[in-house]
KEKE-3310 file (N, C-alpha, C; in steps of 0.2 Angstrom, whole numbers, plus 5000, padded with zeros to 4 digits):
npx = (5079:5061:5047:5035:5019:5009:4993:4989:4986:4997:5007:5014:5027:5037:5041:5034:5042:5046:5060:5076:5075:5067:5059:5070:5074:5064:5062:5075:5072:5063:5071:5080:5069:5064:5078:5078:5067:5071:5082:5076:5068:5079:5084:5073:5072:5086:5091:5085:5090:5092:5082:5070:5071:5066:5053:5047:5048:5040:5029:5028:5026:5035:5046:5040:5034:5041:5031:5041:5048:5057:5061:5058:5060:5045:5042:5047:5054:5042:5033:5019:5025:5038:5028:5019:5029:5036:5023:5023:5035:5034:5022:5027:5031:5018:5008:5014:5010:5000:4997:5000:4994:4981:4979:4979:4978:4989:4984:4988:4983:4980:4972:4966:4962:4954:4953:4959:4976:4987:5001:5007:5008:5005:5007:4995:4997:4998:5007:5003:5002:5004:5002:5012:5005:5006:5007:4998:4980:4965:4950:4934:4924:4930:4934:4944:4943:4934:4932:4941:4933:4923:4919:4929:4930:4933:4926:4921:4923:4915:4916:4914:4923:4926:4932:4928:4931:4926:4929:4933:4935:4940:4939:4949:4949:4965:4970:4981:4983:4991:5004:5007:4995:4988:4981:4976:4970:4967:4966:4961:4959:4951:4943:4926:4915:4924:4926:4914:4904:4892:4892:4895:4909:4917:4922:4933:4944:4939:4944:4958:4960:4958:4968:4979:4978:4976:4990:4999:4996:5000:5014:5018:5015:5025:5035:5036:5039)
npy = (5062:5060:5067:5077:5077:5089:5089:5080:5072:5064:5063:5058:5047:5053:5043:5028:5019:5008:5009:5000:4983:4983:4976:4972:4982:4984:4973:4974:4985:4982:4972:4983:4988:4979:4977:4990:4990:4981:4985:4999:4990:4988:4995:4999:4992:4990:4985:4971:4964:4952:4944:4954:4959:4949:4943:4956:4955:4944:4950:4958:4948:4946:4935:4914:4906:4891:4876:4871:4881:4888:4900:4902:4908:4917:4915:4909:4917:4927:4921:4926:4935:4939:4945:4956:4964:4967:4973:4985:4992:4994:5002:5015:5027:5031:5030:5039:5050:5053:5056:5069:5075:5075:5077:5069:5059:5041:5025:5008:4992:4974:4959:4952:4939:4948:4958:4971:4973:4985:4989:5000:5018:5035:5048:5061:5077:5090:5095:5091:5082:5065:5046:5032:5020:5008:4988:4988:4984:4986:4989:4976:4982:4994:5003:4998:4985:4982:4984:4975:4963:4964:4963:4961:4972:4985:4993:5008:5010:5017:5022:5030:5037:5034:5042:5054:5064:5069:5063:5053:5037:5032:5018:5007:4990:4986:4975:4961:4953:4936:4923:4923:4930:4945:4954:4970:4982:5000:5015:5032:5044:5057:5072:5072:5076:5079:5066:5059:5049:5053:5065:5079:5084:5074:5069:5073:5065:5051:5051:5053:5042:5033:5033:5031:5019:5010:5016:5008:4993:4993:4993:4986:4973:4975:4972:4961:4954)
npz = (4910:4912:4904:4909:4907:4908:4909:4913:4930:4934:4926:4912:4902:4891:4879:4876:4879:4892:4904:4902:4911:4921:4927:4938:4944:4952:4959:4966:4973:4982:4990:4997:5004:5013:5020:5024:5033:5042:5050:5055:5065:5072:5078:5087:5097:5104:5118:5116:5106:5097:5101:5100:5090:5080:5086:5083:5068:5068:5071:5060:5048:5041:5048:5054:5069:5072:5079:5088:5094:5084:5074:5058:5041:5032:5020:5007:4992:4984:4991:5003:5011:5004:4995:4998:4999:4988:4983:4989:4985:4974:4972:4980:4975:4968:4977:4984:4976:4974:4986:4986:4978:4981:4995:5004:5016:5012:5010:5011:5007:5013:5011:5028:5041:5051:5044:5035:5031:5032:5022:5016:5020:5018:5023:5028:5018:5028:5037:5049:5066:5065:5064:5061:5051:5045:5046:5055:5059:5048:5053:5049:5044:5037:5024:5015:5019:5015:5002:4998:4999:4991:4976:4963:4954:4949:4958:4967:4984:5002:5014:5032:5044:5062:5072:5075:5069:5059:5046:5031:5022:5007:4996:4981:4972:4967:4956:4951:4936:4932:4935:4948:4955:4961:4974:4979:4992:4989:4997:5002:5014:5020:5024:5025:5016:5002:5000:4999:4988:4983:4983:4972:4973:4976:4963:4958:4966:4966:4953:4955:4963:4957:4943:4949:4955:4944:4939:4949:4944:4934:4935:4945:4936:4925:4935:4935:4923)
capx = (5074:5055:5044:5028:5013:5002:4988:4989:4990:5002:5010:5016:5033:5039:5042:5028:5045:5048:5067:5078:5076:5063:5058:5076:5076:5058:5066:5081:5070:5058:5076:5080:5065:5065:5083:5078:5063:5072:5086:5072:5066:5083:5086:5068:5074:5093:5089:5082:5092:5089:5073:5065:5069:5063:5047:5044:5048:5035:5022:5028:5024:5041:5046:5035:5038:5037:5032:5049:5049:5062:5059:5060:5056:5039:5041:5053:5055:5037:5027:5018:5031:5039:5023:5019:5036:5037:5021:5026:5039:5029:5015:5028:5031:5012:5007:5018:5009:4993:4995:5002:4989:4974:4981:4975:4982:4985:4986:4989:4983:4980:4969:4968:4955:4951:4948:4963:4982:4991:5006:5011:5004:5008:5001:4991:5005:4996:5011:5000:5004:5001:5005:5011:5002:5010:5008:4992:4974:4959:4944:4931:4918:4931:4932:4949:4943:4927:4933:4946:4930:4919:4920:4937:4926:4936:4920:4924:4921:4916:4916:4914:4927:4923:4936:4926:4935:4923:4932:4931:4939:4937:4945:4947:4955:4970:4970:4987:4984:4998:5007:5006:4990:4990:4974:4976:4965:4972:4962:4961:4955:4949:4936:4920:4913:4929:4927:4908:4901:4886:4891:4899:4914:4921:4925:4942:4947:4939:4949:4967:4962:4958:4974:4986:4977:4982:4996:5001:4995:5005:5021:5018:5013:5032:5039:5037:5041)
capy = (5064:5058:5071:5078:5081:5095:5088:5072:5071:5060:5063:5051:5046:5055:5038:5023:5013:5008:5007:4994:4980:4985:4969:4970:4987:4983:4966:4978:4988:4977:4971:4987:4990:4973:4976:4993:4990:4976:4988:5000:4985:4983:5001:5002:4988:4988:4981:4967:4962:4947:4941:4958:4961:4942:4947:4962:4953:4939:4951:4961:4943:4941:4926:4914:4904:4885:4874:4868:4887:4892:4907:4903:4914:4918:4910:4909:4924:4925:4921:4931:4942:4943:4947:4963:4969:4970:4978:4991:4995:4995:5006:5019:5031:5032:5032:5048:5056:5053:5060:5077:5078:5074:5082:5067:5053:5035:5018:5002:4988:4965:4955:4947:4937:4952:4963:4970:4974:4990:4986:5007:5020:5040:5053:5067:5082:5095:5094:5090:5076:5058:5043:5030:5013:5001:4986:4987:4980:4989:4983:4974:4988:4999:5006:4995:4978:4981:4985:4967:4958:4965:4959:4965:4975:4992:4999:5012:5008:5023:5022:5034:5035:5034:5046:5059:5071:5072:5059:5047:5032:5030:5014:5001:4987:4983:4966:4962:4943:4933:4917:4924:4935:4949:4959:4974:4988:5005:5022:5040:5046:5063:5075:5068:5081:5076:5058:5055:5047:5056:5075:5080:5084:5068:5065:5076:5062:5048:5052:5052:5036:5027:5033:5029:5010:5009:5015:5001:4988:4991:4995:4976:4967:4975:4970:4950:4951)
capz = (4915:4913:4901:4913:4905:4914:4907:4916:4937:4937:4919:4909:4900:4884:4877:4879:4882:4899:4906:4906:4918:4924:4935:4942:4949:4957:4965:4971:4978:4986:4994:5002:5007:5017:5023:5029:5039:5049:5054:5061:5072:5077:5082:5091:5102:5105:5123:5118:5103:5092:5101:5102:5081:5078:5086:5076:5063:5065:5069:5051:5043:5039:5049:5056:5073:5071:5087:5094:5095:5082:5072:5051:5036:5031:5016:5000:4989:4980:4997:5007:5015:4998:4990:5001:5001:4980:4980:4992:4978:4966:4975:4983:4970:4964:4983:4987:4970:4974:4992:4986:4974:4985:5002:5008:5017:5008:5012:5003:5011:5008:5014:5033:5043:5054:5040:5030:5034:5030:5021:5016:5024:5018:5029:5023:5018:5030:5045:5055:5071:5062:5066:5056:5054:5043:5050:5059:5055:5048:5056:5044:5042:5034:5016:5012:5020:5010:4995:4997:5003:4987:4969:4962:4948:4949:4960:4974:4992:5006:5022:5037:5050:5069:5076:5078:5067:5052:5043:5029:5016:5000:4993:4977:4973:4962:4954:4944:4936:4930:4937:4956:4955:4967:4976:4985:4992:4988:4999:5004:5020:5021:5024:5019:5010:4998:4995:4999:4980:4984:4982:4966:4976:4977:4960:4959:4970:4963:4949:4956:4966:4950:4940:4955:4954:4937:4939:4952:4943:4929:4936:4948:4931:4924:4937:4935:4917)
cpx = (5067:5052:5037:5024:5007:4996:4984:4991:4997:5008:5014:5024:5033:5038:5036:5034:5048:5057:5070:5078:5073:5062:5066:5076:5071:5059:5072:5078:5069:5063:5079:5076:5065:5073:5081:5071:5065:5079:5083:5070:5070:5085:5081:5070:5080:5093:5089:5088:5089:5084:5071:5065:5067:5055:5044:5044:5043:5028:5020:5024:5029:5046:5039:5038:5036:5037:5037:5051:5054:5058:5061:5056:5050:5037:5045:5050:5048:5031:5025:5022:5034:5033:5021:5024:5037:5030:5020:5031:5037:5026:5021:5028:5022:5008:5008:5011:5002:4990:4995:4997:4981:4974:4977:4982:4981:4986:4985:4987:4979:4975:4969:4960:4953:4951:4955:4969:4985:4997:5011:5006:5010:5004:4999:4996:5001:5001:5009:5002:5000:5008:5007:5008:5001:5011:5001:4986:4969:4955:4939:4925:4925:4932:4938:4949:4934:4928:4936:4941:4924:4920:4924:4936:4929:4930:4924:4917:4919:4913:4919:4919:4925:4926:4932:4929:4932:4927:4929:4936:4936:4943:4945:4952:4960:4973:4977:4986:4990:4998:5006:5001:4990:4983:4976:4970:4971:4967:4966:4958:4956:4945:4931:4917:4917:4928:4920:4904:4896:4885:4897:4907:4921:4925:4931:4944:4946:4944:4954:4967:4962:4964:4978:4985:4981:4988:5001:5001:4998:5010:5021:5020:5020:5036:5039:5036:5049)
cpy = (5063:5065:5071:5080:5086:5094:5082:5074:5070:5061:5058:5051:5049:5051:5033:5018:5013:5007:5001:4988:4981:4982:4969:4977:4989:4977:4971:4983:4987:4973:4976:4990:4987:4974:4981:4994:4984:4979:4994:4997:4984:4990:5002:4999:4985:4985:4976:4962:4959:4948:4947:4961:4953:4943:4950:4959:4948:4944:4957:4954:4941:4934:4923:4908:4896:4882:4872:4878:4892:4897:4904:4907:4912:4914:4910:4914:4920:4923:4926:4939:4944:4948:4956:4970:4972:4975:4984:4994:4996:5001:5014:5025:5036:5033:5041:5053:5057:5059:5069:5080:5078:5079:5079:5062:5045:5030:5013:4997:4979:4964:4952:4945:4941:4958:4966:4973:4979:4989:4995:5010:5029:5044:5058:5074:5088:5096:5091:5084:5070:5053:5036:5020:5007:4994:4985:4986:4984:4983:4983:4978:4993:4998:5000:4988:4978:4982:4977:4962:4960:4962:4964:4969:4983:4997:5002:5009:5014:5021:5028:5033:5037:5038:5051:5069:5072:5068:5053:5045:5030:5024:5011:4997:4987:4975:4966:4953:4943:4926:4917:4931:4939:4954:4962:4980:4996:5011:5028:5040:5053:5064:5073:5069:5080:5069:5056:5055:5051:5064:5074:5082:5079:5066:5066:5068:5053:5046:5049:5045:5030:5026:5029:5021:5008:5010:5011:4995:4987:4992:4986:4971:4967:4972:4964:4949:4947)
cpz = (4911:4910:4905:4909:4910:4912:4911:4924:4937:4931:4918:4904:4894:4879:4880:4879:4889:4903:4906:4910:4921:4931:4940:4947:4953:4962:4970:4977:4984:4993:4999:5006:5013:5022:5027:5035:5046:5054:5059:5065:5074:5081:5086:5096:5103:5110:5123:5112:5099:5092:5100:5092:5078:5080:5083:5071:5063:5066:5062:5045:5039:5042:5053:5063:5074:5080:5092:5097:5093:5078:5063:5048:5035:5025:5011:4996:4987:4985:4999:5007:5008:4994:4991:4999:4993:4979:4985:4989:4976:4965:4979:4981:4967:4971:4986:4984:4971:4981:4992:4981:4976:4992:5007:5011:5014:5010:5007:5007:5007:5014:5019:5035:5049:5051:5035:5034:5028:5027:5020:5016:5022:5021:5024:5023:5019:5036:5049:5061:5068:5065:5061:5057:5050:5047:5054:5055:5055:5050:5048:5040:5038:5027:5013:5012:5014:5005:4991:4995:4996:4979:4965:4956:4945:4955:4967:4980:4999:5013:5026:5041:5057:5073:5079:5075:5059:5046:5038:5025:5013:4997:4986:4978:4969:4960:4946:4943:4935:4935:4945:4956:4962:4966:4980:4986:4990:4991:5004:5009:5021:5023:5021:5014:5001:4995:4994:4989:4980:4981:4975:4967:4974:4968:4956:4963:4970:4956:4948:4958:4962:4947:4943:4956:4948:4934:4942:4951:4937:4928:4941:4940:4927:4926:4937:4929:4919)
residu = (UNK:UNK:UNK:UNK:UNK:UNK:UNK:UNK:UNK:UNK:UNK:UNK:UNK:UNK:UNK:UNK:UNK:UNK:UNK:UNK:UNK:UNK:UNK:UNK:UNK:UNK:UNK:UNK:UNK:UNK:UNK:UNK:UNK:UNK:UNK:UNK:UNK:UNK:UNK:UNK:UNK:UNK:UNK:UNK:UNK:UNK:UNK:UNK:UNK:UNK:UNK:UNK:UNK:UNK:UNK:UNK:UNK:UNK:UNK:UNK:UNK:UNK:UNK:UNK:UNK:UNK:UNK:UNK:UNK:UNK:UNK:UNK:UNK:UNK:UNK:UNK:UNK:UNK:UNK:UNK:UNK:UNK:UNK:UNK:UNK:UNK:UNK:UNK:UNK:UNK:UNK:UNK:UNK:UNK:UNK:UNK:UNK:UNK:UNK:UNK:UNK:UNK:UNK:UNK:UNK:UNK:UNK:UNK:UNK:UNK:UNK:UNK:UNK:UNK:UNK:UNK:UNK:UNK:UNK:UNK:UNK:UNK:UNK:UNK:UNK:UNK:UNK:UNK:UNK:UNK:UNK:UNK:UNK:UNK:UNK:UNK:UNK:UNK:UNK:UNK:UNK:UNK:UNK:UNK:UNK:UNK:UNK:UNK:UNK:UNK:UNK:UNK:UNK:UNK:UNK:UNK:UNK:UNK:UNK:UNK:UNK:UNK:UNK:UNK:UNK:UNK:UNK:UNK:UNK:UNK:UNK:UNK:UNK:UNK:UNK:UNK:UNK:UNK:UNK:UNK:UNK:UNK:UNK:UNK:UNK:UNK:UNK:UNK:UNK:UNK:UNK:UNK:UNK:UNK:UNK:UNK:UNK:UNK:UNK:UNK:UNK:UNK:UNK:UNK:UNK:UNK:UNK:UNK:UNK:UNK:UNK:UNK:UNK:UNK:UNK:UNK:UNK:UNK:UNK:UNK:UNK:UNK:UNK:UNK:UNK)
# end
């Protein structure tokens, strides 16, 4: 079992050596991850069958629909749809850790041309009715498409939210080089008072959202040894 430091949010290993195989058991995951979210599409829509989990699935970004109007994959492992899916592994764990130590909600989100696309998505651990939004697209003005659309520097990004419930996100990016370089946005949305950079407040939170970066980008960069 994994030695937790109380000094550390997130604490760190006993050992600075990392497990076995590491990249193998971030591909395996990245595989059930992908198996199970195409068995939820097929349970949302029993009715409809194939087409209606073909669908879903193109509008996941996992296949795409060529003109004669057949349906092939998104792209071969290491495309797109791969690329998401492994850093949705990567990021699940450090996601969780961040949300229970923030008592916010997190989101993980890639670059689209209508602003950014949520890839995982953990609610805020108060009960309360939430809904989940994997999958769907921040609009251009928020915190996680502007952090994408910013210069990948480490800087935090804040933005208000329009709901009407005294809301706000705080994002940055996570940039992993290598052979298939990977950018994503990683943010928190809370109470403003919490993440606004402005009030001393914020930088509890700041903080955790930095660590939880660097912890995702160096559990990706593992996993493509």
């Amino acid at each position: 079992m994994t030695a937790v430091s109380r000094n550390r949010p997130f604490g760190r290993p006993a050992s600075g050596r990392g497990p076995p195989s590491l990249g193998r058991i971030y591909q395996n995951q990245a595989f059930v991850g992908r198996t199970a979210a195409a068995l939820r599409l097929l349970d949302r829509h029993p009715e409809d069958g194939v087409t209606a989990l073909l669908r879903s699935l193109e509008a996941e970004g996992l296949v795409r629909r060529e003109p004669d109007g057949a349906f092939r994959p998104a792209g071969p492992l290491g495309g797109p749809a791969a690329d998401c899916n492994d850093l949705r592994a990567a990021a699940m764990n450090w996601a969780d850790k961040l949300a229970a130590h923030s008592g916010m909600s997190v989101r993980l989100a890639v670059a689209h041309p209508d602003g950014a696309r949520i890839v995982h998505h953990v609610f805020c651990p108060d009960n309360s009715p939430q809904r989940l939004e994997t999958g769907e697209i921040c609009p251009a003005t928020g915190a996680l498409a502007r952090a994408l659309a910013a210069p990948h520097d480490g800087r935090f990004v804040y933005a208000t939210d329009t709901d009407g419930h005294g809301t706000a996100s705080l994002a940055t990016t996570i940039h992993c080089p290598g052979p298939e370089p990977t950018t994503c946005a990683l943010g928190l949305t809370g109470p403003r008072p919490a993440l606004d950079p402005a009030l001393p407040a914020s930088g509890h939170c700041r903080d955790l959202l930095r660590e939880a970066a660097d912890r995702i980008a160096t559990t990706l960069a593992a996993g493509r040894r």
